[in-house]
C-alpha positions as CSV (number, residue, x, y, z in Angstrom):
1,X,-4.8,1.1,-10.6
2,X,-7.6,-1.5,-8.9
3,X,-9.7,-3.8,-10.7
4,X,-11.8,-1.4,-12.5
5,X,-11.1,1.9,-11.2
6,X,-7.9,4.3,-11.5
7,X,-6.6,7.6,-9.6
8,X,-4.9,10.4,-10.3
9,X,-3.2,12.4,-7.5
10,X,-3.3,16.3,-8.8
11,X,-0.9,19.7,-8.7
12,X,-2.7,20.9,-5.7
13,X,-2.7,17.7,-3.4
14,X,-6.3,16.3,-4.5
15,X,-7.1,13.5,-6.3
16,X,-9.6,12.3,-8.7
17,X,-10.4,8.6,-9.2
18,X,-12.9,7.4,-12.3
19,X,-13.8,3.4,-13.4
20,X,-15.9,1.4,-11.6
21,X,-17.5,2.9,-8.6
22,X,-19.6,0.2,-7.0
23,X,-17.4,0.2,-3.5
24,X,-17.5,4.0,-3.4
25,X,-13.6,3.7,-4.1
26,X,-13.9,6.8,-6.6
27,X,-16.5,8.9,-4.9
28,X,-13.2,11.2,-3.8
29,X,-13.5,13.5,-6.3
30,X,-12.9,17.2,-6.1
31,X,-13.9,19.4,-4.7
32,X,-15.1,17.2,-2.0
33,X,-12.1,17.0,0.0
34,X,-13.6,16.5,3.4
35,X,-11.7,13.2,3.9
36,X,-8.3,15.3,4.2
37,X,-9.6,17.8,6.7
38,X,-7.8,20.7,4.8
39,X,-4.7,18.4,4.5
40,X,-2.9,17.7,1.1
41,X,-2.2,14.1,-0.7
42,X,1.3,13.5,-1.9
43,X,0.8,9.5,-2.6
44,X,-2.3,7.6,-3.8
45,X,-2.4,3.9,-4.1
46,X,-5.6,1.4,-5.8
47,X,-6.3,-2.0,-4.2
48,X,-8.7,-3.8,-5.9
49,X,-12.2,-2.1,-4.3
50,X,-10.8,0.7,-2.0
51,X,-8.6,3.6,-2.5
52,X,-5.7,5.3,-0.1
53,X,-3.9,8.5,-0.2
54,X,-0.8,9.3,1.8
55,X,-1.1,13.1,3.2
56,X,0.9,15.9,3.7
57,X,1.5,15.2,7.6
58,X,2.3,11.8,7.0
59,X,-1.4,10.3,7.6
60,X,-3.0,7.9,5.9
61,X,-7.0,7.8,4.8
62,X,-8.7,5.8,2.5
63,X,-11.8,4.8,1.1
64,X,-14.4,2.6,-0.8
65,X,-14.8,-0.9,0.1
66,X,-13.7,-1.7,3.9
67,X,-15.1,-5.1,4.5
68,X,-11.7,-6.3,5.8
69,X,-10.6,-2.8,7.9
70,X,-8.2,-1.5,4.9
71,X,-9.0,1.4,4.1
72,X,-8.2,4.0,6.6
73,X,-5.8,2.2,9.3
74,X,-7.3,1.8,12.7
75,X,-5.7,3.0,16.1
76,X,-2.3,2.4,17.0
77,X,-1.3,0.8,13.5
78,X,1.0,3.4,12.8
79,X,2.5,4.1,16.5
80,X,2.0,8.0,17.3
81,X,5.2,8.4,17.3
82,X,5.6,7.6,13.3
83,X,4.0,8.4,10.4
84,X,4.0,7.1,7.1
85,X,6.3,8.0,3.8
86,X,4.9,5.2,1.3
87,X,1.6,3.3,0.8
88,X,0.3,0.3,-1.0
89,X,-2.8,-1.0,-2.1
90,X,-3.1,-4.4,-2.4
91,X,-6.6,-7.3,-3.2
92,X,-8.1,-6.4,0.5
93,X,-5.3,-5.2,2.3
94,X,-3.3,-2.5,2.6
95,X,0.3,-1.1,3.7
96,X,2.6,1.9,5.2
97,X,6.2,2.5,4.9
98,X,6.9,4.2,7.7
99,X,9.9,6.8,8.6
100,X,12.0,4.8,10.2
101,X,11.9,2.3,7.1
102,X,9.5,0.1,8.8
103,X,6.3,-1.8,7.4
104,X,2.7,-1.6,8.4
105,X,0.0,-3.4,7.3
106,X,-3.7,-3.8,8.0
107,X,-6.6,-5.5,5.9
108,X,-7.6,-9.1,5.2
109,X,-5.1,-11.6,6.6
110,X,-5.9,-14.6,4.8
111,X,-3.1,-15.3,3.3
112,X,-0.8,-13.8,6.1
113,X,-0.1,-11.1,3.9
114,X,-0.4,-8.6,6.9
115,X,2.6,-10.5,8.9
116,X,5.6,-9.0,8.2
117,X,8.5,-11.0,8.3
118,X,11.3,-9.7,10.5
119,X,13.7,-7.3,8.0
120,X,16.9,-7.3,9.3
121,X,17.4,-4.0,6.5
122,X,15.6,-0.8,6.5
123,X,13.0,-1.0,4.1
124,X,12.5,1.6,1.1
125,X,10.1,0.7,-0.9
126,X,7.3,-1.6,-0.7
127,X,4.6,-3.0,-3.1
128,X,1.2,-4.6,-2.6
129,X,-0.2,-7.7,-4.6
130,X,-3.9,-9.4,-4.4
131,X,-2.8,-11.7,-1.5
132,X,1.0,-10.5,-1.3
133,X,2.8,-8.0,0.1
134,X,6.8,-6.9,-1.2
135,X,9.7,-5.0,0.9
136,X,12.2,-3.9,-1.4
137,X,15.3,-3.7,1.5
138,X,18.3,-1.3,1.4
139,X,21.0,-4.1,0.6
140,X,18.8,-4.3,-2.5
141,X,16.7,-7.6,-1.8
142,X,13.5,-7.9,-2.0
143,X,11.3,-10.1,0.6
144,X,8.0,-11.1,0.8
145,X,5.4,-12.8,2.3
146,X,1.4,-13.8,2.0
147,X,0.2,-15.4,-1.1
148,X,2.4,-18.9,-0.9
149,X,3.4,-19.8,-4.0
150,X,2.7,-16.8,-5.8
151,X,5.6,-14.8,-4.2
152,X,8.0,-17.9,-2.0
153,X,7.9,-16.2,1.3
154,X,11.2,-14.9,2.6
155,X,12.8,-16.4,-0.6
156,X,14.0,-13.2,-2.8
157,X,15.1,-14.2,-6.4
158,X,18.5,-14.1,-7.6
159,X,19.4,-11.4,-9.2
160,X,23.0,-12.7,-10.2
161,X,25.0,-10.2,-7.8
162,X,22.9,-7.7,-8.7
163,X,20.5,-5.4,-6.4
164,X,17.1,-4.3,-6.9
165,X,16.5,-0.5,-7.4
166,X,12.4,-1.4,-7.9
167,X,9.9,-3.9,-7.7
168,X,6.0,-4.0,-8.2
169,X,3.6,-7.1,-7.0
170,X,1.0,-8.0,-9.2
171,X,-2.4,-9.9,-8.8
172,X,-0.2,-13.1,-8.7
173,X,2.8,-12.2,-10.1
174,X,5.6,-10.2,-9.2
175,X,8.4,-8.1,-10.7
């Protein structure tokens, strides 16, 4: 969920969000459904004023507050020739896992949360904090970057020979 608002992704692909509504980040609310131009959401993520949802075809929309560009990713973010499997809603930015287990981000950079570190793993899940972003890798690490100290870029923790299976960033924290 955001700050003060919370969605619900429905049985028939559209969603419902409810809370605080002074960003327009829960005006999607069926049956307006324009936004997905007959297309159906199988994802939704909350960042703290905007909302996203992750469509059938593998595009992403969002909505609400888009002072920093994070709702609805701008041209050539996601190459043509990709689409997105995963998203993430973070303070004021916002993030795609694509196909090929690749990460996209776009939003507020002020923390350098937007630049991605190189992964030398695919990537399978990923997780968005106020000023942090997470990659949870397929050797079972976890990397991320933005948000210095909150998350120690590039610096996964130990798990004591053990590997992740899932991870979730926080406001500040992560787990």
């Amino acid at each position: 969920s955001g700050v003060g608002h919370s969605l619900s992704l429905l049985e028939d692909g559209s969603v419902i969000g409810w809370g605080g509504h002074e960003h327009g980040q829960t005006s999607l609310q069926c049956p307006d459904m324009r936004l997905f131009d007959g297309r159906k959401a199988v994802a939704v993520a909350a960042g703290y004023f905007h909302s996203l949802a992750l469509l059938s075809d593998g595009s992403v929309v969002g909505w609400g507050y888009n002072f920093d560009g994070q709702t609805t990713p701008g041209p050539g973010v996601i190459p043509s020739n990709r689409y997105a499997v995963a998203v993430a809603a973070g303070g004021r930015h916002s993030m795609a896992l694509l196909d090929n287990g690749t990460v996209v981000c776009w939003g507020c950079n002020d923390q350098k949360q937007l630049a991605v570190p190189y992964l030398s793993e695919r990537v399978i899940a990923i997780s968005a904090g106020c000023y942090h972003s997470l990659a949870l890798l397929e050797d079972g690490t976890i990397r991320g970057w933005g948000g210095n100290p909150r998350v120690g870029p590039g610096r996964p923790p130990s798990f004591g020979g053990r590997k992740a299976v899932a991870m979730a960033a926080g406001g500040a924290h992560s787990l």
